[in-house]
C-alpha positions in Angstrom: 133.2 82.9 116.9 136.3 80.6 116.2 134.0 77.6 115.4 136.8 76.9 112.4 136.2 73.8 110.3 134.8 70.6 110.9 131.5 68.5 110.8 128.7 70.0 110.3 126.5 68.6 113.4 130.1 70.2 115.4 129.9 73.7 113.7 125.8 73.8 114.4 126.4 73.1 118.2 129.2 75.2 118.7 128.2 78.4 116.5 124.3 78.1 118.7 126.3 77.6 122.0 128.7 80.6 121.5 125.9 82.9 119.8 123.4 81.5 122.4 125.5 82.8 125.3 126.0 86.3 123.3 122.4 86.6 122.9 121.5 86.0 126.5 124.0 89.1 127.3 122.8 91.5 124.6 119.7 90.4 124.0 118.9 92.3 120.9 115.0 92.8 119.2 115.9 91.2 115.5 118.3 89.4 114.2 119.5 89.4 110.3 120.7 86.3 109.0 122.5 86.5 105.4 122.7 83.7 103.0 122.7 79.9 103.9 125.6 78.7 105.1 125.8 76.5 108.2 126.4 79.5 110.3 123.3 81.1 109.1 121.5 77.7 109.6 122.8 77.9 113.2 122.3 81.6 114.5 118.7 81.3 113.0 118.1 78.4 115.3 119.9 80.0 118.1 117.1 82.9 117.6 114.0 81.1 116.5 114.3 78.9 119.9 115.2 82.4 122.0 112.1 84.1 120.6 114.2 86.3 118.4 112.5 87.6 115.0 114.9 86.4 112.8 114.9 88.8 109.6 116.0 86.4 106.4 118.0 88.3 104.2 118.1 86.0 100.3 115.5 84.3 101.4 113.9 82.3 98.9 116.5 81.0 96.7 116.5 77.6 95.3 118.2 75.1 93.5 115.8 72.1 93.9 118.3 69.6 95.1 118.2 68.4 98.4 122.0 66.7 97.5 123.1 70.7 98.1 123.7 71.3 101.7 122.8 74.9 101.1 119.2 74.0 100.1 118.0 72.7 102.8 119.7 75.1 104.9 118.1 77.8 103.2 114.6 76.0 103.6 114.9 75.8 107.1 115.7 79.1 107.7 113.4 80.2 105.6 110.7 78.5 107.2 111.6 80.0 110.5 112.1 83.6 109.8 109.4 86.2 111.2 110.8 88.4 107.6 111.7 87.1 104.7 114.4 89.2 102.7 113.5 88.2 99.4 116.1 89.3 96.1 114.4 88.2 93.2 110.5 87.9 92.2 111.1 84.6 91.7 112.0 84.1 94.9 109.1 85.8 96.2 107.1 82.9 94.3 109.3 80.3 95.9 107.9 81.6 99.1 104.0 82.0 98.2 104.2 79.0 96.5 105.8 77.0 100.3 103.4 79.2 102.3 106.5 80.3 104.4 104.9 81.4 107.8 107.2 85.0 108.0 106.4 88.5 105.7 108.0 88.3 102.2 109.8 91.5 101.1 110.9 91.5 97.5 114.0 94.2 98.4 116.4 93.3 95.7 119.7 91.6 95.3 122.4 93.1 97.9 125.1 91.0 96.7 124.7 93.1 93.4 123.7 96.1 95.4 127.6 95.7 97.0 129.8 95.6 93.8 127.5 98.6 92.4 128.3 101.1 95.3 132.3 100.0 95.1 132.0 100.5 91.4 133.6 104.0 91.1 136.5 103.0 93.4 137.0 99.6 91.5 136.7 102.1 88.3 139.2 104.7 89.5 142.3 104.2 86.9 145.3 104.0 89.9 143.2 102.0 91.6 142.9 98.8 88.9 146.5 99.5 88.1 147.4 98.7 91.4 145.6 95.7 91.8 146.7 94.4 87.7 150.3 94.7 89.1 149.8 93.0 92.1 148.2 90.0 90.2 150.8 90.4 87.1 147.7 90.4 84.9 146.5 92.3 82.0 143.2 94.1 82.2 142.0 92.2 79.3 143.7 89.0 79.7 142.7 86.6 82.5 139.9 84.9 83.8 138.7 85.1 87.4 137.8 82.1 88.9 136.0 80.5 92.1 135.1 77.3 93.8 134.3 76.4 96.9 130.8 74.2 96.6 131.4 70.8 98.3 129.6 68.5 95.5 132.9 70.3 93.5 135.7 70.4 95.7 135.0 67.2 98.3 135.5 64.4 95.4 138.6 64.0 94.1 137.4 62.5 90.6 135.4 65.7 90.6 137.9 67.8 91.2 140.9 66.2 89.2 138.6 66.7 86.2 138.2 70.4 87.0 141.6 71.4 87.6 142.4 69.1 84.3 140.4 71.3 82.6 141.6 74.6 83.8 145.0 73.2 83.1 144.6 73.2 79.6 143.4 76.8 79.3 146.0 79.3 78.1 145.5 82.9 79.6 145.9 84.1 83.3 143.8 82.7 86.0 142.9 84.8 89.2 142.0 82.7 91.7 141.0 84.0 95.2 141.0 80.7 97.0 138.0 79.3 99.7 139.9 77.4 102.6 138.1 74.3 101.7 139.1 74.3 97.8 142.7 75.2 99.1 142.5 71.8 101.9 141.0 69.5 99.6 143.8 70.2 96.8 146.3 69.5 99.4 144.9 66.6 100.5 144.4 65.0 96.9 147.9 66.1 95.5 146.4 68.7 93.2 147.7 71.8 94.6 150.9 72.2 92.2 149.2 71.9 89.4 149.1 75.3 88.0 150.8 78.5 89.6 147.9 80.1 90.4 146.8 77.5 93.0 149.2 78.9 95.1 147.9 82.1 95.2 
């Protein structure tokens, strides 16, 4: 939807206004809403107010801290979905135990159910041979690393102390970068720290 980055109250009211005028043209009978970003915060609203089931897929998740933007995203849409896509029995309790209003569906982890299908093209020899020279990595010699969470990257005394410490490991790091992580190294000076940031 080009809503790009910004505040979150901005990206809220301009993902509902752009998927609110889709929704009025296509008007569909469910919609699925993945994980619990602010987008997925937003397009649940956008179909809980246009009496759209909204179909909650990891639903359920928790961390227990209400400093994690992300948890109380996912409580919210949680508590507004007509199905509740849950991946984990634990999960399923989280939702008993909140008395969620929607049907709970214990249906397993898709973000594991993903990597499992690719597995025998990610295993085909030519294949990871390809991709090991195009990182300049041996198969058994480097790390892969993410970060993207805000309580990590938005800091810069947080995140000075994180890229210290990957800047005194010795192997390879692979590290496919989050536009945040990448804007927030920039803006603190860190970004030439290590070669792989530039990656």
């Amino acid at each position: 939807m080009e809503v790009g980055s910004g505040s979150y109250y901005h990206q809220v009211y301009a993902i509902m206004q752009r998927l609110g005028a889709h929704l009025e043209e296509t008007s569909p009978d469910y919609m699925i809403v993945p994980g619990d970003t602010t987008s997925a915060l937003a397009a649940s609203m956008v179909g809980i107010k246009m009496d759209i089931p909204v179909c909650h897929l990891e639903s359920g998740l928790r961390r227990f801290d209400f400093r994690v933007q992300e948890e109380m995203n996912r409580r919210l849409i949680d508590y507004g979905s007509s199905a509740l896509f849950a991946p984990t029995q634990t999960a399923v309790q989280n939702l008993e135990a909140e008395q969620v209003l929607g049907r709970i569906y214990h249906i397993g982890d898709t973000t594991y159910d993903v990597p499992k299908d690719r597995l025998p093209r990610y295993s085909e020899k030519g294949f990871r041979q390809k991709l090991l020279d195009n990182l300049s990595v041996e198969s058994d010699g480097f790390t892969l690393l993410t970060m993207h969470r805000r309580e990590n990257v938005d800091k810069p005394s947080i995140l000075s102390k994180i890229v210290s410490a990957i800047n005194s490991l010795d192997f390879p790091i692979v590290f496919p970068m989050h536009p945040r992580t990448r804007k927030r190294l920039a803006e603190f000076s860190l970004e030439n720290s290590r070669s792989f940031i530039s990656k």
